[in-house]
C-alpha positions, 0 to 999 in steps of 0.5 A: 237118813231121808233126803226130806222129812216133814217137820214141825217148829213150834211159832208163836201162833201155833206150830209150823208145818214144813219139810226139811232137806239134807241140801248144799248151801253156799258150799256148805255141804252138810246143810238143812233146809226147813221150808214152811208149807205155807211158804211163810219161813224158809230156814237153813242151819249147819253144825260147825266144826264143833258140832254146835248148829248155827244158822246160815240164811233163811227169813226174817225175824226167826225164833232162836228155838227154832235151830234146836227143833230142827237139830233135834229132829234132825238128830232123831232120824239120823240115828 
C-alpha cells in the first residue's frame, strides 16, 4: 500500500476531501490518519486485535461513518 492516499468522507454538507497516512500514533504502529485539505478534520483510526477499527484521536465532533469510510478505503488498497 501507498504511504498516502487521497480519500473522501461523506460530511454532513457535502463530501470531505482529505488524505490519508499509514503513520504511528501513540505507539500504535498499524495507524491511519485522514487529514481534510480544508484542515477542518483530522481523524485517526487503528484495528484492534480483532480487526475491528476504532478511533484513537482526532477532532471533535466526528461522524461515527466516518471510521467505516476510512476502513473500507483503506481496505480497498490494501488488497
Amino acid at each position: 500500500m501507498e504511504a498516502q492516499f487521497e480519500a473522501i468522507l461523506t460530511g454532513t454538507e457535502g463530501p470531505v476531501n482529505g488524505i490519508i497516512k499509514h503513520t504511528t500514533h501513540g505507539g500504535i504502529k498499524n495507524a491511519y490518519r485522514f487529514d481534510a485539505v480544508d484542515d477542518t478534520l483530522h481523524l485517526v483510526i487503528t484495528p484492534d486485535e480483532n480487526g475491528n477499527w476504532q478511533k484513537v484521536a482526532g477532532t471533535e465532533p466526528y461522524l461515527f461513518g466516518w471510521i467505516d469510510e476510512m476502513a473500507e478505503q483503506i481496505t480497498k488498497l490494501r488488497v
